[in-house]
N, C-alpha and C positions, 0 to 999 in steps of 0.2 A: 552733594545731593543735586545740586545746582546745574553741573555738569554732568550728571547722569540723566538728567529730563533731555538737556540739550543732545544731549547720544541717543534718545528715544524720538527727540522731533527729527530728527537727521536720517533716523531710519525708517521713519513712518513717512517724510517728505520725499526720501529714494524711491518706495515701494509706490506711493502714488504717483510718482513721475514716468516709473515702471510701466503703473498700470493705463498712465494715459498714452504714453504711446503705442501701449498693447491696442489700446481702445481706438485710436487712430490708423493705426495699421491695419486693424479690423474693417477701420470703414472703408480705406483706402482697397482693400483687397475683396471685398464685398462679404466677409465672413460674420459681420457685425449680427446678430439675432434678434431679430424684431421683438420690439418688447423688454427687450433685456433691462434689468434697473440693478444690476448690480455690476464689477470687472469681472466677477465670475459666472456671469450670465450669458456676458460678453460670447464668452467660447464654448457655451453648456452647446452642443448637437443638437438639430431639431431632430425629435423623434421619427420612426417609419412612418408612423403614424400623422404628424405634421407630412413629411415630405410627400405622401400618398394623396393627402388631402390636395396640397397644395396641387399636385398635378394634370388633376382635371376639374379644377377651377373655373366655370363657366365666366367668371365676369374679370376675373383678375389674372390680364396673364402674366405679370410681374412673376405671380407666385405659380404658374405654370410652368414657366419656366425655370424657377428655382426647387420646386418638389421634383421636376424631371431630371435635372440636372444632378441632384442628390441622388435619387438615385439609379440613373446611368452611372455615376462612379464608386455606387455602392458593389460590394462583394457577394449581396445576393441580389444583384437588380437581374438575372438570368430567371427569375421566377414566370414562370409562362405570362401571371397578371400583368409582370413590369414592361414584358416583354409586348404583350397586347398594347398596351397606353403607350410606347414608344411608337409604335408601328402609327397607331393614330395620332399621337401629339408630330409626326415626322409632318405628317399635312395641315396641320396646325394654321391658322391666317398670322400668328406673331413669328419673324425670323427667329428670336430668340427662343422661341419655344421648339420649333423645326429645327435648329441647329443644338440644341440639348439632345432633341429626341434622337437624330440622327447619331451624336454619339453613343446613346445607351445602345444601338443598334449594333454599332460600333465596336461595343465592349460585352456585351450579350446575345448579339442576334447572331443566325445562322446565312450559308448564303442563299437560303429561300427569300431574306430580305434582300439582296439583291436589286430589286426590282424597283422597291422604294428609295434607295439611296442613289439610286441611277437617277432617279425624278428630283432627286436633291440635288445632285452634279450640275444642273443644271437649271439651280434655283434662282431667282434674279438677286438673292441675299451674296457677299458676296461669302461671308463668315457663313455662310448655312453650306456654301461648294466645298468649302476650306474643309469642314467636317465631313462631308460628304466624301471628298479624295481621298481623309485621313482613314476612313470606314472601310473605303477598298482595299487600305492598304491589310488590313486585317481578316478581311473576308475574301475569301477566293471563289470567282468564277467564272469562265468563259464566258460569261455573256458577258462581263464586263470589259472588255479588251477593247471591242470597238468604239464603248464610249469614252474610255481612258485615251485613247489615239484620240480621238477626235477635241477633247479636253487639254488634248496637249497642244492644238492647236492656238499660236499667239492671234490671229484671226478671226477665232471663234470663242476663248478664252485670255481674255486681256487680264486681267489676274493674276499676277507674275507668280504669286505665294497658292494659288487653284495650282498651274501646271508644274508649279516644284512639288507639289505633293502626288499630283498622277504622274508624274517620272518617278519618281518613287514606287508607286502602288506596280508599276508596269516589272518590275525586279523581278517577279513572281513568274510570269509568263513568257515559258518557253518557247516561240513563237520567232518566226524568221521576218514575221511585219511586223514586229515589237521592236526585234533588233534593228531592221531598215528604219525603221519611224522614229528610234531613239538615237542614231546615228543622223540623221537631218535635225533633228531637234539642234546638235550644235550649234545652228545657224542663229539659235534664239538669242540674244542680246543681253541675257540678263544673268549672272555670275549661278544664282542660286541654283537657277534650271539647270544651268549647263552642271554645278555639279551631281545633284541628285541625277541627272543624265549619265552620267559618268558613272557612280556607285551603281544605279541598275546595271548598265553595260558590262563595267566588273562581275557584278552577282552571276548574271546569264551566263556570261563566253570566257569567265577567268582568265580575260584579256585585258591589259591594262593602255592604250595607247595617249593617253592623256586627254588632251581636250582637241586635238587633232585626227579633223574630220574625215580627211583624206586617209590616213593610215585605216583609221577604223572602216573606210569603205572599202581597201586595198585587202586587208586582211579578210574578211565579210565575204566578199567575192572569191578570193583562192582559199578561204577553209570548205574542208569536206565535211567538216564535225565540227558545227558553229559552237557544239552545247556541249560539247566532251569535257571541256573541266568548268561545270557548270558547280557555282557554292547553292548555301539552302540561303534563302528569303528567309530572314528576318525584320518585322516592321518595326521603326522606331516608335520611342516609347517617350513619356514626360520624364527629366530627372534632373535634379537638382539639387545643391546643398543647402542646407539651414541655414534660414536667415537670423539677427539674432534674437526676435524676440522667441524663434522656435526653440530655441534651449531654454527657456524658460521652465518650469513645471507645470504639467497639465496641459499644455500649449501640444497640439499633435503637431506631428514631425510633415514636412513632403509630401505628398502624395504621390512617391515614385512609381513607378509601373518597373516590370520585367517584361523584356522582349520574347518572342516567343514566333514559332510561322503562324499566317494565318487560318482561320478557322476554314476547314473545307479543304486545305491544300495537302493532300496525301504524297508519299513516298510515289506513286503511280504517275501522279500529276504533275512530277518534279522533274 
């Protein structure tokens, strides 16, 4: 009997040790749910309803930024309402709340938004940019090119982690000052740039010369057909494996994304 109690405290002392580091990892990861008094409160979802609330919070932009955030990465944040309250939380006076918004834009907007996330590019936050490169990389427009060049500038964009993501976004754009501007890019110093430099260069001219700058200006000059074996744009995505409290039960998995072209970017355009 004696030994069976002790197999019962043994298993109710694993499940709380469980639960604290669930509870820990929660806070560490900011997923903790205000209010919560129980471990299973810990990971209950806030409702639409909280996240809604929260995101036009006049006095609290803590929770501005957390209902906007919820849901830009929600699967129905495309609802025109969500889509309105992005567009305004995008000019927001808290970074946090302008760099949420900028993704919901991001992951739901059209490139009529365009216009706003161009005004983010160039936000003095430096994470509000970060989002704002990653948003082009998803939305397609010409109007964007010139700001993307100009962002790729180390000069005008000191943000090693801004201009590795508008090397990227520029993949998109079949453009002969795309390809000159991302073949001088080599010159940029910093590994990350030069490769997302690299992967656009491939995507555009299915030309592979490595990280040498001279080939790539040799070949650029003598082809007639920069774009003839041109791949499709695809933008990177979040992905990742379970960690281990995520094999837990009830614990949701990743929030992986599937890659896909960006929005706006037709057969036409390609």
């Amino acid at each position: 009997m004696q030994d069976a109690r002790f197999k019962l405290i043994r298993i109710f002392s694993g499940l709380s040790l469980v639960g604290a580091c669930m509870v820990l990892c929660a806070c560490s990861t900011g997923e903790l749910k205000p209010g919560a008094k129980s471990i299973l409160d810990v990971f209950q979802e806030p409702t639409v309803t909280d996240a809604a609330v929260w995101s036009i919070d006049p006095y609290d932009p803590d929770k501005r930024y957390r209902g906007t955030l919820l849901l830009a990465n929600a699967p129905f944040g495309n609802e025109p309402v969500y889509i309105r309250m992005f567009a305004d939380n995008a000019r927001d006076e808290d970074p946090g709340v302008r760099s949420a918004a900028t993704r919901g834009l991001a992951n739901h907007g059209t490139s009529e938004h365009i216009p706003i996330i161009l005004e983010r590019l160039k936000d003095t936050d430096t994470l509000v940019r970060i989002e704002a490169a990653r948003a082009l990389q998803r939305l397609h427009s010409p109007a964007a090119v010139g700001p993307l060049l100009d962002s790729l500038d180390a000069n005008k964009e000191p943000e090693v982690e801004v201009r590795a993501e508008v090397a990227d976004a520029l993949g998109q754009y079949a453009e002969n000052r795309v390809v000159d501007r991302l073949i001088q890019t080599f010159e940029d110093e910093n590994l990350s740039v030069n490769r997302t430099t690299l992967k656009s260069l491939k995507t555009l001219t299915g030309q592979d010369f490595g990280f040498d700058r001279a080939l790539w200006s040799d070949w650029n000059k003598s082809s007639k057909s920069t774009f003839a074996a041109r791949g499709v744009y695809m933008y990177p995505v979040f992905s990742r494996g379970k960690t281990w409290y995520e094999y837990v039960p009830f614990v949701p998995p990743p929030p992986n994304e599937s890659s896909s072209t960006p929005a706006g970017l037709t057969p036409t355009s390609q």
